[in-house]
N, C-alpha and C positions, 0 to 999 in steps of 0.2 A: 238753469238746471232744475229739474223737481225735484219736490222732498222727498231724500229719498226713505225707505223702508226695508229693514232687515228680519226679513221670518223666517228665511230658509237655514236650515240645519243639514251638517254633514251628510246624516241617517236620508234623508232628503234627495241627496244628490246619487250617496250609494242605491238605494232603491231605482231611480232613475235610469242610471248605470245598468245594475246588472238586469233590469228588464230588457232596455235596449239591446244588451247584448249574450240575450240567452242564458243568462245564469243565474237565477235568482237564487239560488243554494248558496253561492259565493265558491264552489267547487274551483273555478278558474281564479278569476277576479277576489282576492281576497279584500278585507276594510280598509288591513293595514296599509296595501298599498292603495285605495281610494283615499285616504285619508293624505298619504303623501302627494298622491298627484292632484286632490282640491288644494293643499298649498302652493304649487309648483302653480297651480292654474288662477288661486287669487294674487302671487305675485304678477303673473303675465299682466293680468288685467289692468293690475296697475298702474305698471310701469308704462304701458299701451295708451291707457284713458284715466288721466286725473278726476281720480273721484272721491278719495276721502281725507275732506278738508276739515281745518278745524283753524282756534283761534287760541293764541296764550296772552294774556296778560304781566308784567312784571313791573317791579318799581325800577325807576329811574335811580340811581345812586350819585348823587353828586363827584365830576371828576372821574366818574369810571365812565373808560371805554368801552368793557369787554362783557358780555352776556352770554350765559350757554343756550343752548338750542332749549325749548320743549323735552319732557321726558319722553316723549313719544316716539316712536320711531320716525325719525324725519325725512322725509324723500324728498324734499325741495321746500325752499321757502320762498313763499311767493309776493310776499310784502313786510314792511317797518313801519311802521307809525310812532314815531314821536308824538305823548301829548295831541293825538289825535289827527295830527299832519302826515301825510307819508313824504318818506325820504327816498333819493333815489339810491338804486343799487350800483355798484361800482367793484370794479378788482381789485382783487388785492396791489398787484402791480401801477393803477391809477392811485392807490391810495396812497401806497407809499413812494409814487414819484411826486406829486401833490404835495406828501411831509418833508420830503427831503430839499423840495424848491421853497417853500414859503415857511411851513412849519417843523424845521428837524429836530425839536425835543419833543414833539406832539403835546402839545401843551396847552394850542389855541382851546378857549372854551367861551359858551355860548348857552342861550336860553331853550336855544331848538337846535340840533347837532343837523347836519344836511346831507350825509352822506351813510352809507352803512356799506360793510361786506361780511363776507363769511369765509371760517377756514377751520378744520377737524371741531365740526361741531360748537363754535364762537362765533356769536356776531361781535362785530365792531363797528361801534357810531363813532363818527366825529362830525366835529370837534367838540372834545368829552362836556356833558354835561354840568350847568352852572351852581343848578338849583334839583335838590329832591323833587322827585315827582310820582305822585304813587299812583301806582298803574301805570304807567305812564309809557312804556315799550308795549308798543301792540303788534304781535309778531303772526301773520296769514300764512299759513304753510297746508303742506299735502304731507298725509300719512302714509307709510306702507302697512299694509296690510296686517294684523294679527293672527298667527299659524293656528289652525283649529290644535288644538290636542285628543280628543274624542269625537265619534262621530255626530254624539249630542251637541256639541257646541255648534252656536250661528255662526254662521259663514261672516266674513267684516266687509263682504261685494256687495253693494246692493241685489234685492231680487229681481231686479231688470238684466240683471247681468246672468242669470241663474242659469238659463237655457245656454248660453255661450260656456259655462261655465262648466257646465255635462258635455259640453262637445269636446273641449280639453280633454276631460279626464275619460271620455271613450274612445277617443283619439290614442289617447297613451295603452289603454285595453286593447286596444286594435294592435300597435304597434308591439305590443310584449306578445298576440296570437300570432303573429308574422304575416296580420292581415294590411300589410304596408299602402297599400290603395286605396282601403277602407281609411286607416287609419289619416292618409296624406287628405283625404276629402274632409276629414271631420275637423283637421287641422284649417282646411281653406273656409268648411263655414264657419268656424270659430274667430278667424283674421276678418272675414267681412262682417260677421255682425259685431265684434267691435270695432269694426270702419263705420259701420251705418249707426252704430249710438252713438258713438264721438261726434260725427256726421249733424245727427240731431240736438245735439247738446250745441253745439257752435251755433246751428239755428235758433235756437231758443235767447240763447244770450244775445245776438246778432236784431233778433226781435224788440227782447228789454232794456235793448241798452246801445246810446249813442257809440259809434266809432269815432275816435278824434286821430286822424292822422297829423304826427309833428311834421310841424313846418320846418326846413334846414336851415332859416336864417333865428331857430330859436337857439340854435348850439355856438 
């Protein structure tokens, strides 16, 4: 994925908007509701194409299991690293049929815990840690978006996404003129060109980096 770059401001997309669609007054098209449908349209993006990754750090606490999420707004997490190791991910339901067969006070502990899951914003490692480690929970996750509040604030999409991003919110303009045709087409290019970046993004990783398909006599 490239690095990405955020320049683009609400004021940005409004402008955009109401040229496209005949109103640069704002007479039809008011901000307030631009500003509602750039939200509506930086969640789409989101949830559509994983794009705003980040990393947290935390200390290890000896004998604790339990770790809250990132302040951040967390949309998925996509790895654990113990101490540098990653662990794999598991359910809830594997974990505690696992405690209840070998360990039912959950008690086992260990230098490197091997397992982790997640539930109402808690991760859980086991088997709980032996030894303090600081930094030592390296947690990969994807963020959901930040709501603009003014039309000055940057957009939190990249500006590769910016053009997708006007066609949301004049898709929504169309739809409130009861221009339902216009509106349904702005809707279809907005769904393909976040097909065709995702699309690009899978190449680019697919480029830099080995696939290792598991083998089934590894389980």
């Amino acid at each position: 994925m490239p690095l990405e770059t955020f320049t683009f401001k609400g004021v940005d997309v409004s402008i955009r908007v109401k040229s496209q669609f005949g109103d640069l007054s704002g007479a039809q098209v008011s901000d307030e509701a631009i500003l509602r449908w750039i939200n509506d349209a930086q969640r789409e993006i989101v949830n559509s194409n994983f794009l705003l990754r980040d990393t947290k750090y935390t200390d290890i606490i000896t004998g604790q299991h339990d770790y809250p999420y990132p302040d951040d707004k967390v949309l998925a997490i996509e790895a654990v690293y113990i101490d540098g190791m990653p662990i794999q991910a598991v359910s809830i339901q594997q974990a505690r049929e696992f405690a209840l067969s070998r360990d039912p006070n959950f008690a086992r502990s260990t230098d490197t815990a091997a397992v982790w899951y997640e539930r109402a914003g808690v991760i859980t490692i086991y088997p709980k840690p032996a030894k303090d480690i600081p930094n030592g929970l390296k947690i990969e996750y994807l963020k959901n978006p930040v709501p603009l509040a003014l039309m000055t604030d940057t957009l939190t999409v990249p500006d590769r996404y910016f053009n997708e991003l006007v066609n949301y919110v004049l898709a929504q303009a169309m739809e409130m003129d009861e221009n339902f045709a216009a509106a349904t087409y702005k809707l279809s290019q907005f769904r393909d060109g976040l097909n065709r970046l995702a699309y690009k993004d899978n190449m680019n990783q697919t480029d830099l980096y080995f696939t290792i398909t598991p083998d089934a006599e590894d389980y």
